[in-house]
C-alpha positions in Angstrom: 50.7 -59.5 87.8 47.8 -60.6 85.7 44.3 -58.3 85.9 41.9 -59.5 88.4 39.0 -58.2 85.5 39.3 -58.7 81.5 35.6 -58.9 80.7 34.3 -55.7 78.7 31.2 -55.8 80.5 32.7 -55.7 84.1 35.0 -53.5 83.5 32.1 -51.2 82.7 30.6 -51.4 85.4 33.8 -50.8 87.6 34.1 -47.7 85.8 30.3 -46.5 85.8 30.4 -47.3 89.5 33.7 -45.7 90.2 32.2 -42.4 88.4 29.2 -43.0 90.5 31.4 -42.6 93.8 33.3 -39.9 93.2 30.0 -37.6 92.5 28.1 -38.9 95.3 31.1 -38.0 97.6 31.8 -34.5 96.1 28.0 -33.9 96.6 28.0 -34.9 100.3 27.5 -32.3 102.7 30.7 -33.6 104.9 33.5 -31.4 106.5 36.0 -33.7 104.9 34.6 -34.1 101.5 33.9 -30.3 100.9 37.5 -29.8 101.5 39.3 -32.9 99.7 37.1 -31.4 96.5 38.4 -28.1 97.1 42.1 -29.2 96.0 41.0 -32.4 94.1 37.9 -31.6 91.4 35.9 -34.4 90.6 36.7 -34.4 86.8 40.3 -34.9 87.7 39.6 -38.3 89.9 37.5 -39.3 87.0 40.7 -39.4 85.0 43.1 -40.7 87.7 40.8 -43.4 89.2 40.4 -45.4 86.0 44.6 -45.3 85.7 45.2 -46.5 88.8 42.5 -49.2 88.6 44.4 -50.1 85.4 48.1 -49.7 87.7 49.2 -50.3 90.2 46.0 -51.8 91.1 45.6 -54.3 88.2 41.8 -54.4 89.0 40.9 -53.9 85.5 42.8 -54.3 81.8 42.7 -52.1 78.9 39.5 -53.5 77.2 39.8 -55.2 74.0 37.3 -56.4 70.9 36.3 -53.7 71.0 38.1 -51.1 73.1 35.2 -49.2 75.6 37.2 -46.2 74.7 36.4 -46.8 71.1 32.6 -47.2 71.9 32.7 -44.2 73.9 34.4 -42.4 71.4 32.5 -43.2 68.6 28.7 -43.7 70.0 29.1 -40.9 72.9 31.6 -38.4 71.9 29.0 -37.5 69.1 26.0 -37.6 70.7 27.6 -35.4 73.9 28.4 -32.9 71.1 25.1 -32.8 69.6 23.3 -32.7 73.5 26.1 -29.9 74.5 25.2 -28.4 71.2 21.5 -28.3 71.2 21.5 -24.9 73.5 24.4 -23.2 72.5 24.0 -19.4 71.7 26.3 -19.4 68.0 26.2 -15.4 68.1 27.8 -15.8 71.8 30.9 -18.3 70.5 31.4 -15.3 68.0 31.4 -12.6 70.7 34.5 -15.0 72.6 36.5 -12.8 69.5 39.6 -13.8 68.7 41.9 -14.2 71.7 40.2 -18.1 71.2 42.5 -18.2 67.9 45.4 -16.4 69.1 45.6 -19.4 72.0 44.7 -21.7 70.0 47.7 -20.9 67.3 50.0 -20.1 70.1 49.7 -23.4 71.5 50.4 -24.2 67.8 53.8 -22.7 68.0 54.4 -23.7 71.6 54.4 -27.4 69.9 57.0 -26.3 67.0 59.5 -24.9 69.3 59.2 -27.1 71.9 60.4 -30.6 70.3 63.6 -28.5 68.9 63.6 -26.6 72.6 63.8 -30.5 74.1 65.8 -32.3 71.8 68.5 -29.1 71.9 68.5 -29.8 75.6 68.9 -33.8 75.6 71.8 -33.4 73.0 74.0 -31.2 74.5 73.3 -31.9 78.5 72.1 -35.8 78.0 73.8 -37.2 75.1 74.4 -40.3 76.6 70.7 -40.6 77.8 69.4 -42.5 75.5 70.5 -45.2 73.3 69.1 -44.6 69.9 70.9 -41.8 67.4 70.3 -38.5 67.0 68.9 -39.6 63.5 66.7 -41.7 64.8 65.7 -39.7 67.6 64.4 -36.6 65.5 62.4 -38.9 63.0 60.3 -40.7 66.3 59.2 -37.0 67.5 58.2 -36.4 64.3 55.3 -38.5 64.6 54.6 -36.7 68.3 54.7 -33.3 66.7 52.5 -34.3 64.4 49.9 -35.9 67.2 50.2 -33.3 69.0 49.2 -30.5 66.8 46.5 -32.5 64.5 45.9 -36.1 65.3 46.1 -39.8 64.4 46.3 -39.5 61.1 48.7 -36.6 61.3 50.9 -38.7 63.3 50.6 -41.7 61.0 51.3 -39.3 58.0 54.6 -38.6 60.1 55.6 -41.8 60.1 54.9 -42.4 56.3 56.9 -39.1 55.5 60.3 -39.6 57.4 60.3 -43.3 57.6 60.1 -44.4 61.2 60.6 -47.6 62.3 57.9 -50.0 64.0 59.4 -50.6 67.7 60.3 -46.3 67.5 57.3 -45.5 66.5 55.6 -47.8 69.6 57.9 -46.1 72.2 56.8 -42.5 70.9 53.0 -43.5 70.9 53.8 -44.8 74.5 55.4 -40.9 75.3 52.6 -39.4 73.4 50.0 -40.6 75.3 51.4 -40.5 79.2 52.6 -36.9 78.2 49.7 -35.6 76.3 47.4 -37.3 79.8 49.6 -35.8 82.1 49.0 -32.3 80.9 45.2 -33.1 80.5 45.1 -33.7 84.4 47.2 -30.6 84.8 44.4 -28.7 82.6 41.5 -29.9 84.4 43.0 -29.2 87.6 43.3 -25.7 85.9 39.9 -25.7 85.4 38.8 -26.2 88.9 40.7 -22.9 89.9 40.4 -20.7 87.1 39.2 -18.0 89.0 42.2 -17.6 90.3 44.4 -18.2 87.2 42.3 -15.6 85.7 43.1 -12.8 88.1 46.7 -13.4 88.0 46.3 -13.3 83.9 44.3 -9.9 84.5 41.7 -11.9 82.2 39.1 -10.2 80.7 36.2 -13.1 81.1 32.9 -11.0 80.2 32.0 -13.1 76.8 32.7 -16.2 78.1 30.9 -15.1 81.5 28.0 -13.7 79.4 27.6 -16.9 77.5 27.3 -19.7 80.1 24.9 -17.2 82.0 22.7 -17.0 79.0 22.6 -20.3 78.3 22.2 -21.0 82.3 19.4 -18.6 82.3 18.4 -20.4 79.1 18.0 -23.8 81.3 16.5 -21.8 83.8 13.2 -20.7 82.1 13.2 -24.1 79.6 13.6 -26.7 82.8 10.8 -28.5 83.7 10.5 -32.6 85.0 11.1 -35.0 81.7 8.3 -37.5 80.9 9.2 -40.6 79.3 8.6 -38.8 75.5 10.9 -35.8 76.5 13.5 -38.8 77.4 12.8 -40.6 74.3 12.6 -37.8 71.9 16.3 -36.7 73.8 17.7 -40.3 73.4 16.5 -39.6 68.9 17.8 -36.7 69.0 21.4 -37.7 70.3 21.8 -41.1 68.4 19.7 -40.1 65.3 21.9 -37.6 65.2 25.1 -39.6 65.8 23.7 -42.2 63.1 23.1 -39.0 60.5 26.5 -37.9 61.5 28.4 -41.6 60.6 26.0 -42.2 58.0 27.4 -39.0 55.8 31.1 -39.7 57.1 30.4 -43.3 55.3 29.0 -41.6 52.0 31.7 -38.5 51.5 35.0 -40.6 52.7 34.8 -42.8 50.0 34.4 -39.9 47.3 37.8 -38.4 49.3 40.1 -41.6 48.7 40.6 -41.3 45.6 42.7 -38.4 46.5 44.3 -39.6 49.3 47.4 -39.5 47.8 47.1 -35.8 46.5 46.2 -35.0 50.4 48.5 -36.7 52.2 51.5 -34.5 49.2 49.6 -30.9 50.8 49.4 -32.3 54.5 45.3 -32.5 54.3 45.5 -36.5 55.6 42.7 -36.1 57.7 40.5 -35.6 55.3 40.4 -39.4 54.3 39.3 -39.9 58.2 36.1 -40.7 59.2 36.4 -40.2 62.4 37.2 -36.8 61.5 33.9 -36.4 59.8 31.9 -37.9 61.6 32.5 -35.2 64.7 32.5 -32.2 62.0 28.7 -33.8 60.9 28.2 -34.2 64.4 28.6 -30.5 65.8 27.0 -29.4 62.4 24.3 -31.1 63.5 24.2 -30.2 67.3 24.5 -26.3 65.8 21.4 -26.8 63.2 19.4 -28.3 66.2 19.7 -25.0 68.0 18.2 -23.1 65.9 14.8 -25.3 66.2 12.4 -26.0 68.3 14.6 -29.2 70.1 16.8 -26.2 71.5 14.4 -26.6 74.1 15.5 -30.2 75.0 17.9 -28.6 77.0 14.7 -28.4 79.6 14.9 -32.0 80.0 18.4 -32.1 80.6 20.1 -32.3 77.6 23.4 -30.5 78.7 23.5 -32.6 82.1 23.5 -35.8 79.9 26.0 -34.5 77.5 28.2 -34.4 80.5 27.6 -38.0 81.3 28.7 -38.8 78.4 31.7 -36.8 78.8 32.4 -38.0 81.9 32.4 -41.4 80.6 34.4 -40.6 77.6 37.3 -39.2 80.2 37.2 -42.4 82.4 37.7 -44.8 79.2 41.0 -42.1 78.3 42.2 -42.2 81.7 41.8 -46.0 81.8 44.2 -45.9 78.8 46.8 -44.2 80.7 49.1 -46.9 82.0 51.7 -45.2 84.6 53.5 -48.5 84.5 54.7 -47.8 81.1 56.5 -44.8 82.5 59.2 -46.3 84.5 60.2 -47.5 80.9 60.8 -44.9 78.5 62.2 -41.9 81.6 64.8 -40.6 78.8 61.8 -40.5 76.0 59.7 -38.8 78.9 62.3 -36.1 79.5 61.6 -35.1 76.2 58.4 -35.1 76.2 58.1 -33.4 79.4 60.6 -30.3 78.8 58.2 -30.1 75.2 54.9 -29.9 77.2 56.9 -27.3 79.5 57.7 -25.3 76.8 54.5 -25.2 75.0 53.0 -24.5 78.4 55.0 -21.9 79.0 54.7 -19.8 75.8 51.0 -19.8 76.0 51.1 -18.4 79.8 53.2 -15.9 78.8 51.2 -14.6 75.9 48.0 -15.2 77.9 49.5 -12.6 80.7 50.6 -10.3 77.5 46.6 -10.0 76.0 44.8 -11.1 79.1 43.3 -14.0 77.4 41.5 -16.0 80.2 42.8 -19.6 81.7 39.8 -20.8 79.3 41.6 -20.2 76.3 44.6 -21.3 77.2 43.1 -24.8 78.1 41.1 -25.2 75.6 43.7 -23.7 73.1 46.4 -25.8 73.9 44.2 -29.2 74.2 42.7 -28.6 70.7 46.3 -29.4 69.6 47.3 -31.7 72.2 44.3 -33.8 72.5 42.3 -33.0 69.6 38.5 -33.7 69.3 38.7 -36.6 71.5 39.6 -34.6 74.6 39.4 -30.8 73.3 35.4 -30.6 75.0 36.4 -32.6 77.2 39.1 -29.6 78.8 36.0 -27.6 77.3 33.3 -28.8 79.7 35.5 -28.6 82.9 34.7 -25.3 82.3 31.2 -24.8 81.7 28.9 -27.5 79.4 28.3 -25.0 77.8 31.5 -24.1 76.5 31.9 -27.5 74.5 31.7 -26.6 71.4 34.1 -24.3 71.3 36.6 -27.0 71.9 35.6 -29.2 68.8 35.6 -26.1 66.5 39.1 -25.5 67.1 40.1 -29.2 67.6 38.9 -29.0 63.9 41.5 -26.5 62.9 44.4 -28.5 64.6 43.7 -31.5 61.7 43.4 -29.3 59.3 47.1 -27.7 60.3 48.7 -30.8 62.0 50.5 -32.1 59.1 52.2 -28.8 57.6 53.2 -27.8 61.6 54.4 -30.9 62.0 56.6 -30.6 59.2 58.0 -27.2 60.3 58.8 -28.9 63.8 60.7 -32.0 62.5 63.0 -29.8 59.7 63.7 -27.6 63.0 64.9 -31.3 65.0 66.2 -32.1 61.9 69.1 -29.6 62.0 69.5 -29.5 65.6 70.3 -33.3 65.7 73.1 -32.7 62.6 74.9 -30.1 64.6 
C-alpha cells in the first residue's frame, strides 16, 4: 500500500499538527484525558504517533531530499542544546557526582556482554533460527555493538574492520534502529513514573532535585512576557549559535582528515565527523552563554522552546521507526531483544546496588544506545533542564564506541567458533 502523503512539506505539517493534538489533550481539564496521560505521557505518543502514521496507517512516508529528521537534526538538535543550555547551573551538573559515570559505563558493559549473552543463547537453543552462519552472524552485530555504544561512525568503522557484507549490514541497521526505538519508548515511559522507580531503587535524588529547582526558581524570578526583540534576540542566539557551531565543525574537520586513517587504527573515527563537532561546538556554546548576560533569555522562554524543538526532533525519530519492518527480521530481533534485556538488566541491578536514581540509568544507558541524537532527548523527559547532561555523556559514548565495540565482537567471535 502506497502512502497517501510523500510531499516534505505536508508531512510536516501532519507531524506539527499531530504534536499539536496530543498537548492540547494532555492539557484538557477532562476526566478521561487526566487519566489516559496518567499511564500514557505525552512524550511517549509523540514517538508512537509519527510510527504508526508511517504503519500501519501509511498516511505519511519516510521523507526524502532531504530527510525532516536530518533538518531537525542538524538545524534543531543544536539550537535546542544551546536554548536548554543557556540556564543551566554548570556547578550543579558537577554536584550530580559520579553515579552519572558509573551508569553511564555500566550501560557500557551491559552492551559488551549482552551481544555475547544473545548470540550464546540463539546458538545453542535456536541454531536453526536463522539462516545465515555463525560467521556471518557475529561480524553483522559487530556493526550493532558498535552503534550502540558510540554511533554512526562507530558502526560504519565496524563494518570496515570485520568486513560485512552490504544486504547484512542493511538487515542489522534495520535491528538497530526498531531495537534501539523500542527501548527509547520504554525509557520515556520510565521517565513519566520515575518517582516511583526511584523509591524502589532507594535513589538518592537530592542533586538532581536541587538542580531543576534552581534553575526553576531561576525561570521563576527571570520570567516576564517576550516582546518581539526578546523573540528575535532568542531566535540569534539559537541559530547564530547553531551557525558558529557548523561553521567551526566545517573549519577543524578538514584539518582532522588527514588523519583519518591513524584514527580509525586507535578507534577515534568519530573524530572525522562533523556531526560530532558540530553538537560538541554546540553545547560549548550553550555552556559559554550561561555565564552571560543572555542566561537571562531563559525569561522569555528559552527552555520551553528548546523543548519544541525536542519535541520535534522525537516525532521525526519516531517517524523513522517502521514496525512493518519487524515482521521481517523476528530471528535478528531475538537478538537484539535478549541484548537490550541484558544491558537493561545489569544497569537495574547496579542502580538498586548504589542507589543511583531512574535518571541515570536512562540517561546512562541512552547515551550509548542513542547517542547525541536522542541522549537529551531521554534527558528532557526528565526535566529541560537536565539536557545537557545527556549530550555530555553521549560525547563520551563516541569517544569509546569503537574500542568497546571491539571488545564485544572478539567476545561473539569465540562464542560463534565453539
Amino acid at each position: 500500500m502506497q502512502p497517501i502523503f510523500t510531499n516534505n512539506v505536508v508531512i510536516f505539517g501532519i507531524l506539527i499538527l499531530s504534536l499539536t493534538a496530543v498537548f492540547y489533550t494532555a492539557n484538557l481539564d477532562k476526566p478521561f484525558w487526566k487519566k489516559f496521560y496518567l499511564f500514557v505521557p505525552p512524550l511517549l505518543l509523540c514517538y508512537f504517533i509519527p510510527a504508526l502514521l508511517n504503519w500501519p496507517l501509511r498516511l505519511i512516508e519516510v521523507p526524502k531530499d532531504p530527510p525532516l529528521y536530518f533538518v531537525a537534526s542538524r538545524y534543531l538538535l543544536p539550537a535546542s542544546l544551546i536554548l536548554l543550555c543557556i540556564s543551566i547551573d554548570f556547578k550543579g551538573v558537577l554536584r550530580l557526582g559520579p553515579k552519572a559515570l558509573i551508569m553511564f559505563f555500566t550501560g557500557t558493559l551491559g552492551i559488551i556482554i549482552g551481544g555475547p549473552v544473545a548470540l550464546l543463547f540463539t546458538l545453542k537453543f535456536f541454531p536453526n533460527l536463522l539462516s545465515i552462519s555463525a560467521d556471518d552472524l557475529w561480524r553483522g552485530l559487530s556493526t550493532i555493538s558498535g552503534s550502540w555504544i558510540g554511533g554512526g561512525a562507530n558502526q560504519t568503522a565496524m563494518k570496515e574492520i570485520y568486513g560485512v557484507e552490504e544486504n547484512l549490514f542493511g538487515s542489522m541497521i534495520v535491528v538497530d534502529i526498531i531495537v534501539a526505538n523500542v527501548w527509547m519508548a520504554f525509557l520515556l515511559y520510565g521517565a513519566s513514573i520515575a518517582s516511583r522507580l526511584d523509591r524502589w531503587l532507594k535513589a538518592d535524588t537530592q542533586a538532581i532535585d536541587d538542580l531543576k529547582n534552581k534553575v526553576e526558581t531561576y525561570r521563576a524570578k527571570v520570567e516576564r512576557i517576550p516582546t518581539m526583540l526578546d523573540n528575535f534576540i532568542l531566535l540569534g542566539v539559537a541559530f547564530g549559535g547553531v551557525a558558529a557551531a557548523q561553521a567551526l565543525s566545517d573549519i577543524l574537520v578538514p584539518l582532522i582528515l588527514p588523519y583519518e586513517q591513524t584514527l580509525n587504527a586507535i578507534g577515534l573515527s568519530s573524530l572525522t565527523s562533523g556531526f560530532f563537532w558540530m553538537i560538541v561546538f554546540a553545547t560549548a556554546i550553550g555552556f559559554g552563554f550561561s555565564f552571560t548576560k543572555f542566561r537571562a533569555l531563559e525569561g522569555v522562554g528559552a527552555s520551553k522552546w528548546g523543548s519544541v524543538c525536542i519535541y520535534i526532533l522525537v516525532a521525526t525519530i519516531g517517524m523513522q521507526m517502521n514496525l512493518e519492518e519487524v515482521f521481517s527480521h523476528l530471528g535478528l530481533l531475538m537478538i537484539g531483544l535478549i541484548w537490550m534485556a541484558t544491558h537493561a538488566f545489569l544497569l537495574l541491578l547496579v542502580a538498586k546496588l548504589i542507589r543511583a536514581p531512574f535518571f541515570f540509568v536512562a540517561v546512562g544507558s541512552q547515551a550509548n544506545v542513542g547517542g547525541a541524537a536522542s541522549a537529551p532527548v531521554v534527558a528532557s523527559a526528565f526535566s529541560p533542564s537536565l539536557a545537557p547532561v545527556g549530550v555530555l555523556l553521549a560525547v563520551l559514548g563516541y569517544a569509546i564506541g569503537t574500542y568497546g565495540a571491539i571488545v564485544c565482537a572478539e567476545i561473539m567471535h569465540a562464542i560463534a567458533q565453539m
